[in-house]
C-alpha positions as CSV (number, residue, x, y, z in Angstrom):
1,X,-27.2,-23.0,-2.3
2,X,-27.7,-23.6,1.7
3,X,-25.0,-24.5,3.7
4,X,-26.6,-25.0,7.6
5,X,-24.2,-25.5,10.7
6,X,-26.6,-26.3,13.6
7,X,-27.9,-22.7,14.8
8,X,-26.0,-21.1,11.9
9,X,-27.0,-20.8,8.5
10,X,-26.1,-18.7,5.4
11,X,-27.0,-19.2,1.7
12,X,-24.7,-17.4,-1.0
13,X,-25.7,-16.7,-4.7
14,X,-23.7,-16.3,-7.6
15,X,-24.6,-14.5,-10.6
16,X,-22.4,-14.1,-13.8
17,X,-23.2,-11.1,-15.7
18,X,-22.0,-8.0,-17.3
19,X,-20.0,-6.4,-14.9
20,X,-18.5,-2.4,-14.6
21,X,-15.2,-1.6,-16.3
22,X,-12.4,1.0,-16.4
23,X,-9.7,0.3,-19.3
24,X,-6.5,0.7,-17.6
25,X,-4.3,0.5,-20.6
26,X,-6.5,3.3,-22.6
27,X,-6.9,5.3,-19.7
28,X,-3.9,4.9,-17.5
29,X,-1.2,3.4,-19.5
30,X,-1.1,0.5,-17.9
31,X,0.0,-2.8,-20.0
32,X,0.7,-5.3,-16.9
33,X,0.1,-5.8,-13.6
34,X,2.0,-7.9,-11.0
35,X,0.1,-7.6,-8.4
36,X,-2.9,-6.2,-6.3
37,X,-3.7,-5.5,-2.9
38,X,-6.9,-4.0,-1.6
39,X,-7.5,-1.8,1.3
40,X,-10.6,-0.1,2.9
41,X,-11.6,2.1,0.2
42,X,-8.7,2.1,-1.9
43,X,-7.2,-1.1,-4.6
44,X,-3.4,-0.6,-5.7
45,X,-2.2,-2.3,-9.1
46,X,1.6,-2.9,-9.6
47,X,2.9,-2.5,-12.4
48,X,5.7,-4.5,-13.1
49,X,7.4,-3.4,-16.3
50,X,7.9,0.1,-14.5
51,X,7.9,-0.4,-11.4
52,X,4.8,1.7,-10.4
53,X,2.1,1.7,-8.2
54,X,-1.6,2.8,-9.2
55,X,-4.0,4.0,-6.1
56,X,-7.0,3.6,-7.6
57,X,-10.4,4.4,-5.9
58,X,-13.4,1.9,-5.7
59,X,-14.7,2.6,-8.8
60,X,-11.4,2.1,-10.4
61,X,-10.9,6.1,-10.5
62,X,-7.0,7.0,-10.2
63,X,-5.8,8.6,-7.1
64,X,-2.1,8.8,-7.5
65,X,0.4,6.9,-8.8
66,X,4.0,6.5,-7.9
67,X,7.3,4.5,-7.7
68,X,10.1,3.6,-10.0
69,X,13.0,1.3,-10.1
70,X,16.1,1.9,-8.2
71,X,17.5,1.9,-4.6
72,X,16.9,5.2,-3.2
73,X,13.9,6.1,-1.0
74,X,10.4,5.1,-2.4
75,X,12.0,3.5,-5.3
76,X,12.0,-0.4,-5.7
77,X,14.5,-2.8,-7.5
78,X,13.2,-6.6,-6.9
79,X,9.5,-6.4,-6.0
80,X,8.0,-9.8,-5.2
81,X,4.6,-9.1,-2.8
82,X,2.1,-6.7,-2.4
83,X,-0.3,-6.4,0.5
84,X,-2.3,-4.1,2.5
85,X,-1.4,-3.7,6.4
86,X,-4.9,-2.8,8.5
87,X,-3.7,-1.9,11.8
88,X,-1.1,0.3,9.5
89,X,-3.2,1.7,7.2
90,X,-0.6,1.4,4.5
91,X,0.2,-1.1,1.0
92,X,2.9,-3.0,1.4
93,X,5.4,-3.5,-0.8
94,X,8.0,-6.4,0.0
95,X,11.6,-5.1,-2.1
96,X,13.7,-9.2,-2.4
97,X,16.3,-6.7,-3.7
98,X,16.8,-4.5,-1.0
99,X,15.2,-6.8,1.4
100,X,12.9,-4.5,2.4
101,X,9.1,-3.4,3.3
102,X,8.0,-0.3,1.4
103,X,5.2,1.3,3.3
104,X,2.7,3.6,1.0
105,X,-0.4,5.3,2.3
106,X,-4.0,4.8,0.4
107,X,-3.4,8.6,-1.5
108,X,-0.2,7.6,-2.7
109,X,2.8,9.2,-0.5
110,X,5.5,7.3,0.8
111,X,5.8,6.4,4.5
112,X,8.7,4.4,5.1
113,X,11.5,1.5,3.9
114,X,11.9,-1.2,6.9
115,X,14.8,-3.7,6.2
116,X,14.0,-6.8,7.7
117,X,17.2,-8.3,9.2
118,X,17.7,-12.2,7.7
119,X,15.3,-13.3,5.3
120,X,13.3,-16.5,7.4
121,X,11.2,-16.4,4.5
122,X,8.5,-14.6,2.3
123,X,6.9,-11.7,4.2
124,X,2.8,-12.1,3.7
125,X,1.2,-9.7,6.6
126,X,2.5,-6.8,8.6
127,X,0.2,-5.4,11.7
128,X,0.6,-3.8,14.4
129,X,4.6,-3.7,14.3
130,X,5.3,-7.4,13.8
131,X,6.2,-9.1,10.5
132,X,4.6,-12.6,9.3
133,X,6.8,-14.7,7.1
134,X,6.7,-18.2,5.0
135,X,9.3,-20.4,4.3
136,X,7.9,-23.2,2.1
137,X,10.2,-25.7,0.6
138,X,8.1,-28.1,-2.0
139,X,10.3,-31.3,-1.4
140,X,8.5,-34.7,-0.1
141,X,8.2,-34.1,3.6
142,X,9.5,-30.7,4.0
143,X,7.3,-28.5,6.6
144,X,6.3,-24.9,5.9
145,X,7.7,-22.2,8.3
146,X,5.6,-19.3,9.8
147,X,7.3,-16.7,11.6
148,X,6.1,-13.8,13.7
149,X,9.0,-11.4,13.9
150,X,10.1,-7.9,14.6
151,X,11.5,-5.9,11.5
152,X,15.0,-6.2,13.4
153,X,14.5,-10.0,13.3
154,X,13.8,-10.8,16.9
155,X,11.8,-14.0,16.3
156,X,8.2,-13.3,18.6
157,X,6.4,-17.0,17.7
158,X,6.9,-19.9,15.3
159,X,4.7,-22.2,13.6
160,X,5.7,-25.3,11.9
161,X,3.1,-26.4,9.1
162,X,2.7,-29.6,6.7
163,X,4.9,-30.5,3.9
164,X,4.0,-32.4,0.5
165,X,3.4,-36.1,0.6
166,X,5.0,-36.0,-3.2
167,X,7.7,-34.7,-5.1
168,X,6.1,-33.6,-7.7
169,X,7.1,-29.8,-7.4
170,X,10.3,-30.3,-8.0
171,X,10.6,-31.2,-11.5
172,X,13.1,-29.0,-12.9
173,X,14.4,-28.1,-16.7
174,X,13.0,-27.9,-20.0
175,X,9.3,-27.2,-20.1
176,X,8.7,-28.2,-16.9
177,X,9.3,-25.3,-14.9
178,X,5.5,-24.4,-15.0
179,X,4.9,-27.6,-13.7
180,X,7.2,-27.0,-10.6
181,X,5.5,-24.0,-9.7
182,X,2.3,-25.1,-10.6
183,X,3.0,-27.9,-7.7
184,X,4.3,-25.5,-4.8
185,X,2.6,-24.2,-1.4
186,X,-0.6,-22.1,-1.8
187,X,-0.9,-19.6,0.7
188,X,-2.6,-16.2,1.6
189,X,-2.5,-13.8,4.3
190,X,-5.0,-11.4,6.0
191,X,-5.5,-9.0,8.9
192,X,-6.1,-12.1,11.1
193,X,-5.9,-15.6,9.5
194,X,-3.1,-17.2,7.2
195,X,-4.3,-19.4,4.9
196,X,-1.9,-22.6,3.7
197,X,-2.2,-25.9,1.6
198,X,-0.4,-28.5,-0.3
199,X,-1.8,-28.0,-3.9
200,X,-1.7,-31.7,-4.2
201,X,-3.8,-32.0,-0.8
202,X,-7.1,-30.9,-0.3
203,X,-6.4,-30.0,3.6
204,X,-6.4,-26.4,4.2
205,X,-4.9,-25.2,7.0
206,X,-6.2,-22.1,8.8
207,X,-3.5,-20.3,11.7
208,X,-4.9,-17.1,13.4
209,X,-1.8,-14.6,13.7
210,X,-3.3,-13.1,16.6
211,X,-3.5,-16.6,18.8
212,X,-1.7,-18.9,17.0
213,X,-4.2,-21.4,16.9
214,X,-4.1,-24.0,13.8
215,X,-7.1,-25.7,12.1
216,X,-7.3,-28.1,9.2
217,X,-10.2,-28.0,7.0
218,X,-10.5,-31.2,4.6
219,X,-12.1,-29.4,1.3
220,X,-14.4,-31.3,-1.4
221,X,-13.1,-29.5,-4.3
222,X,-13.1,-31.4,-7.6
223,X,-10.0,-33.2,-8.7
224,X,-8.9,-33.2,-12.6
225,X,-6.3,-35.6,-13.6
226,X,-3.3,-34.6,-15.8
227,X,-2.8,-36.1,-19.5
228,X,0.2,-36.1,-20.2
229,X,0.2,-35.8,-23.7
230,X,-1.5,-32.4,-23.1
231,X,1.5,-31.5,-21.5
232,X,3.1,-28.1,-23.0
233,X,6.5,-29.5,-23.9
234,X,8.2,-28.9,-27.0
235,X,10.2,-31.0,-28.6
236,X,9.8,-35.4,-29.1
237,X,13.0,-35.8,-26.8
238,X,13.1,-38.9,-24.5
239,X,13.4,-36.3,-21.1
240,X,9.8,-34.7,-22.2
241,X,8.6,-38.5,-22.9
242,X,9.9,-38.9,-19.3
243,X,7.9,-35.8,-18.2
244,X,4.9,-36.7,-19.7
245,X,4.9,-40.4,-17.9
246,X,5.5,-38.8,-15.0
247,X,2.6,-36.3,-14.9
248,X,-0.1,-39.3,-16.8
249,X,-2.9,-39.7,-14.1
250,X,-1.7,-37.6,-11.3
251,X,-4.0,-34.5,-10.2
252,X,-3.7,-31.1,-11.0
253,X,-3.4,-29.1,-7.7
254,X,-6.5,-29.9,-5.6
255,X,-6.3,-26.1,-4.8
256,X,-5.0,-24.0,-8.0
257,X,-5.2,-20.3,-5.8
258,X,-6.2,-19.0,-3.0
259,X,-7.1,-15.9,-0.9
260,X,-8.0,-14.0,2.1
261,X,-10.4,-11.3,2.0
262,X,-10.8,-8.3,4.7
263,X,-13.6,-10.4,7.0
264,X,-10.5,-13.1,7.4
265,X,-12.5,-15.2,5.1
266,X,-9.8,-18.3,2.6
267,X,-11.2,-18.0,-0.9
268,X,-10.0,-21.2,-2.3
269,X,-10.5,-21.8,-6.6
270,X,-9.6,-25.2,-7.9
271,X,-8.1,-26.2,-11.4
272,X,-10.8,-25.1,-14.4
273,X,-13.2,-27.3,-15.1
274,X,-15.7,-27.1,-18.2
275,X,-14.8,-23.4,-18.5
276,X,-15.0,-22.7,-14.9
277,X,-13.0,-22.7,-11.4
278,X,-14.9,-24.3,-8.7
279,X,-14.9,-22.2,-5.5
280,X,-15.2,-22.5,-1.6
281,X,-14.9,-20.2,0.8
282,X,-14.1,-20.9,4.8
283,X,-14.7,-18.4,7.8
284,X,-11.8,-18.2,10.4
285,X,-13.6,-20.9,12.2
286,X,-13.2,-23.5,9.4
287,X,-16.6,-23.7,8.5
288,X,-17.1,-23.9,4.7
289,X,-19.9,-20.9,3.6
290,X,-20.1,-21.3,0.1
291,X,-19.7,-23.9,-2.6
292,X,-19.8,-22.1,-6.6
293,X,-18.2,-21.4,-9.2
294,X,-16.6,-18.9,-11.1
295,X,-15.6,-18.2,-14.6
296,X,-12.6,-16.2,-13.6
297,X,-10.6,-15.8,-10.8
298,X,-10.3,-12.5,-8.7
299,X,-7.6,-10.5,-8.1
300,X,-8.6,-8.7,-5.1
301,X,-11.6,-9.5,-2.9
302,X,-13.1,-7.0,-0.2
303,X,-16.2,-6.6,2.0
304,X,-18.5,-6.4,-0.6
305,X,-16.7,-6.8,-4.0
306,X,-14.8,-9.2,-6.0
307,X,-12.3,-7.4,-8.7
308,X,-10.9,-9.1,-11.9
309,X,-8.2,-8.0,-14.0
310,X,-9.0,-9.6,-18.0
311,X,-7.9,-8.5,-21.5
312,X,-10.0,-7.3,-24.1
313,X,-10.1,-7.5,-28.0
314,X,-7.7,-5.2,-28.3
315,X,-5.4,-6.5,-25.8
316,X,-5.9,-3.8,-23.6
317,X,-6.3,-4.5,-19.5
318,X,-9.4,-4.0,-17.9
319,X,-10.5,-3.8,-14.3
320,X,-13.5,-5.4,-14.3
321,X,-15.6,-5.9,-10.8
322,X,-18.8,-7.2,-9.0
323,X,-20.5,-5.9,-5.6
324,X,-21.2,-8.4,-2.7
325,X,-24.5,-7.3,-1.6
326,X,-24.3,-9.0,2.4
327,X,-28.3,-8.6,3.4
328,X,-27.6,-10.2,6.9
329,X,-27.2,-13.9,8.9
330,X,-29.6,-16.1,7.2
331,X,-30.1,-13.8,4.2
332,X,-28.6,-13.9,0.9
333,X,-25.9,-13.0,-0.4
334,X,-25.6,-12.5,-4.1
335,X,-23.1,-10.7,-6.6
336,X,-24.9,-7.9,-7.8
337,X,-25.9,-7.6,-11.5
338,X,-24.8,-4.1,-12.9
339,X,-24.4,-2.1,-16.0
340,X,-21.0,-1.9,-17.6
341,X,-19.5,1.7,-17.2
């Protein structure tokens, strides 16, 4: 596909096909991951059911691992983000528990705890000293909060973003709790750029954490209507019956996930359609450089590769990945077909 902007033009390729893998579980032990964060060479897997964290090389080769549960230094007890800091060199981890940042280095060793003072909201980036939080409530007409702030929680710069024009995230109860997450806030963070969206919109806002400057991106991705009767809820009851009038006709979330990736490029999947999630990716100056799809969603996306975490036969986890092959401006780029390992 060809996307031209006047002078600029760039055509992207995907191809689906077999793809290298490492068996975590088999190899590694490892039964779940929480989360994933990439850095310049390096991608870190968190395991959630023991609190570890695997430094794993591009080729999915282990480096170190380390971490455990519990409050003393380089040990974690509520662990709700992971990210990588650039001008930091370091993975982040952000500890709700201790209400702290957990700074690790790419071979493994511990750097340093930071307790943020107040909690304005979910820390998403960390460079060059100053913290970036979120504060999204999901209620009709409630704005999103960005804050740039100092660990110590000197507030440097505030943003004020756009809330939901609905209320449909916050159905509570019963089965429904899926639903209410389903319908909160997308957002990602990068060096550069935060990404943000109201999964029932499909505007996209881009803010650069270096200037503050905010853009809105309208994005054509597909919409799929709810059935209701497709709804997960057990039971016959007259507050599922509710539930299930309620959802009958409206969209899924115009934007189902989203990312950032090292070039400060918004990865943005919609809700799976026909076995696979439609895709579009904006630069940080809001132009939209590639309309696909995918049949699965990454978990970590860099400079030249896309990573996927899936389950085989077995039930063991896999790392799975594809290269990025960039052959320059008005070239192609394509994911690379490879052998499996």
């Amino acid at each position: 596909m060809i996307v031209g902007f006047g002078a600029f033009l760039l055509a992207w390729t995907l191809i689906l096909a077999d793809r290298p893998s490492v068996n975590l579980t088999e190899t590694y032990g490892i039964h779940q991951v929480y989360n994933t964060a990439l850095g310049d060479s390096t991608l870190c897997l968190l395991d959630e059911t023991e609190y570890r964290l695997y430094f794993l090389d591009i080729e999915g080769r282990k480096i170190a691992d380390a971490g455990r549960k519990g409050q003393g230094p380089g040990e974690m007890s509520d662990v709700l983000h992971l990210f990588y800091s650039k001008s930091h060199r370091s993975f982040v981890v952000w500890d709700q528990g201790q209400r702290t940042l957990h700074l690790w280095s790419p071979a493994g060793k511990y750097l340093q705890g930071l307790r943020l003072a107040g909690y304005p909201g979910m820390p998403v980036a960390f460079e060059n000293g100053m913290v970036t939080t979120v504060d999204s409530p999901y209620g009709k007409g409630e704005e999103t909060t960005v804050t740039l702030l100092e660990p110590e929680g000197t507030t440097k710069q505030k943003w004020s973003l756009p809330g939901p024009e609905d209320n449909l995230g916050t159905a509570v109860g019963g089965g429904r709790r899926f639903f209410r997450w389903d319908y909160m806030p997308r957002r990602a963070a990068g060096a550069g750029l935060l990404a943000f969206c109201q999964p029932s919109s499909p505007d996209v806002w881009l803010l650069s954490l270096t200037n503050g400057r905010r853009r809105k991106v309208t994005v054509d991705m597909p919409i799929t209507l709810i059935r209701g009767e497709d709804l997960p809820l057990r039971g016959k009851t007259e507050a599922n019956a509710r539930i299930r009038r309620q959802y009958d006709g409206k969209p899924y979330p115009v934007i189902n996930s989203m990312m950032v990736d090292a070039a400060d490029r918004a990865w943005l999947f919609g809700h799976k359609r026909d076995g696979h999630y439609p895709l579009r990716v904006i630069d940080e100056k809001g132009h939209v450089i590639l309309k696909s799809v995918l049949a699965q969603v990454p978990v970590a996306i860099g400079r030249e590769r896309l990573y996927f975490l899936e389950n085989s036969e077995e039930d063991h986890l896999l790392l799975t990945w594809m290269n990025i092959e960039q052959c320059g401006k008005s070239k192609m780029v394509k994911l690379k077909k490879s052998g499996r390992r």
